[in-house]
N, C-alpha and C positions, 0 to 999 in steps of 0.2 A: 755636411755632406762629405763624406769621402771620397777618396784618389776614385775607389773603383765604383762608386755611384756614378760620377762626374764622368770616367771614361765610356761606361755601360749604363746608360741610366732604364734600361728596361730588363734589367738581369732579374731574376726571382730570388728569395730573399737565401734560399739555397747555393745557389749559384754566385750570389755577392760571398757569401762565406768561405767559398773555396777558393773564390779572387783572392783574400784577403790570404787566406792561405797559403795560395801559390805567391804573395808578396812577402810571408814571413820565410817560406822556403828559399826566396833567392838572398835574403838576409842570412840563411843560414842556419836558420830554426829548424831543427830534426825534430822537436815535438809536431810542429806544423806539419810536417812531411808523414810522419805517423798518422795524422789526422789524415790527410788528402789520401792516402793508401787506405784509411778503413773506410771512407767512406767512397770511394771508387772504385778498388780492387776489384771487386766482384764482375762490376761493368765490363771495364779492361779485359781480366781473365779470360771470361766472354768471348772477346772480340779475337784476343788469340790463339782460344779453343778453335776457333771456329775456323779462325784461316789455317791453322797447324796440324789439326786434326789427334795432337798427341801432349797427353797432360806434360808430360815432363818439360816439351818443345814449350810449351804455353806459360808454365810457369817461368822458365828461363828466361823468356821474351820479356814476360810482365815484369821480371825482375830488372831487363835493362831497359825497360821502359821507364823506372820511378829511377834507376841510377839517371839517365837523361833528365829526370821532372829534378833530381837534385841537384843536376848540375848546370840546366840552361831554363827553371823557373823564370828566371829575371828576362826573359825573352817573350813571355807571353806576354798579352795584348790583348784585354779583355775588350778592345772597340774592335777588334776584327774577330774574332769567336769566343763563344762563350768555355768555360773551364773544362767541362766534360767533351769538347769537341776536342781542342787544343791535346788533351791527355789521349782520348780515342786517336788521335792521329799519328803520336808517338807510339803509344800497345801498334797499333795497325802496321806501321812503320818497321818496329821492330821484328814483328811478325814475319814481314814480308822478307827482312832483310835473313830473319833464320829460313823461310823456306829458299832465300836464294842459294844456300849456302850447302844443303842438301844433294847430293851427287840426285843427278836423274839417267836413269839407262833409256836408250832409246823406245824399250818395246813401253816402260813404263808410262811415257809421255804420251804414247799411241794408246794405251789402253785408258788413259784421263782424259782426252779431249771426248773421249765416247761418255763421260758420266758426265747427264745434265746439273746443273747445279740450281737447285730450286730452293735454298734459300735466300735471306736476307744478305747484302751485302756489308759493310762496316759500317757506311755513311747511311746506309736504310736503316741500321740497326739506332744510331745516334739521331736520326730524324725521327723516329719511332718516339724513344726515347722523350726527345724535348716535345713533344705532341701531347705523350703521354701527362708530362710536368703540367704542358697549360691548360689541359682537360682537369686535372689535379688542383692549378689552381684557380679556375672558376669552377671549381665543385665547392671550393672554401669557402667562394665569397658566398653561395647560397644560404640562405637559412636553414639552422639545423634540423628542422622537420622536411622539409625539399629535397634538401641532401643525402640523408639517409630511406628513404621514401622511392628517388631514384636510383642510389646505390642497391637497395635491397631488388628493386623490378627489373636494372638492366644487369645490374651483374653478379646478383645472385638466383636470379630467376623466378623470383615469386613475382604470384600473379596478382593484378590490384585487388581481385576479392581479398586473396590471404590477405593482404595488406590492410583493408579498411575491416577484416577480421580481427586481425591483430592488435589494429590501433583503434576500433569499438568506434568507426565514422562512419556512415552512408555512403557506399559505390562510386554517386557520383562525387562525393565529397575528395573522397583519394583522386580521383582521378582529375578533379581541377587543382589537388596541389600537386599534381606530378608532371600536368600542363603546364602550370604558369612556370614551376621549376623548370620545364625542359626549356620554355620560350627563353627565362633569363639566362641559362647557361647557354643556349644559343649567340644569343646578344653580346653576354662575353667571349664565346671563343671566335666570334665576328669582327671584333674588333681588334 
């Protein structure tokens, strides 16, 4: 077992990866650091689009977001958050510190508290997110005819005729393995 098992022992086998990751980055490893950037950026990016409203502002942010991930990795703690929160919190952080930085004239301040903001916040967006991961992975552990069966009816939209059309089974046949699939993925994200 490893360091980041032992600290996190309910991390998804993704999320141990980027521990390990963010362990090689406080050694010092720039390939490491490549890696945690390709497989996150996008996320990040995201988070700073979003609070900054302007690409340029967001790329600059994300950019001193990973200089931060390069230079205070060895601070993370994968028993108090997992990897992608840890990093959302620095992007988010950095974000915030460029919009502080932005001159604001008085009338503009009055004309933004009038705009609702009906999106997601940073931490919704990261709740989202890991919700998504453990829907993700109790769809693995189902059997590969369950799992593709309910992937194709909820979220691709065919109906269980096409389905027992397709797959050349009786009606009710589809529809007791799309039952028992839904019961067990139930079961798992219950637990």
């Amino acid at each position: 077992m490893n360091r980041a098992t032992e600290m996190a022992p309910n991390l998804t086998s993704q999320s141990l990866e980027l521990v390990n990751l963010l362990e090689a980055v406080a050694r010092g490893d720039r390939r490491a650091l490549s890696e945690v950037y390709a497989r996150t950026s996008a996320k990040l990016y995201g988070i700073c689009l979003r609070l900054l409203g302007s690409e340029a502002d967001a790329q600059d942010a994300l950019q001193e977001a990973y200089v931060t991930v390069w230079q205070k990795a060895a601070r993370f703690d994968a028993s108090k958050a997992s990897p992608i929160t840890w990093l959302s919190v620095l992007a988010r952080n950095k974000a915030i510190d460029r919009l502080r930085q932005r001159p604001i004239g008085g009338e503009e301040l009055d004309e933004a508290a009038s705009i609702p903001d009906a999106g997601l916040s940073a931490l919704e967006l990261v709740e989202q997110a890991q919700e998504a991961d453990r829907l993700s992975r109790c769809l693995d552990e189902l059997e590969e005819r369950s799992r593709t069966m309910i992937h194709a009816a909820f979220l691709e939209g065919a109906t269980y005729s096409e389905l027992a059309e397709r797959e050349s089974v009786p009606l009710g046949t589809m529809k007791s393995w799309i039952r028992r699939g839904l019961i067990r993925l139930r079961g798992c994200l219950e637990r």
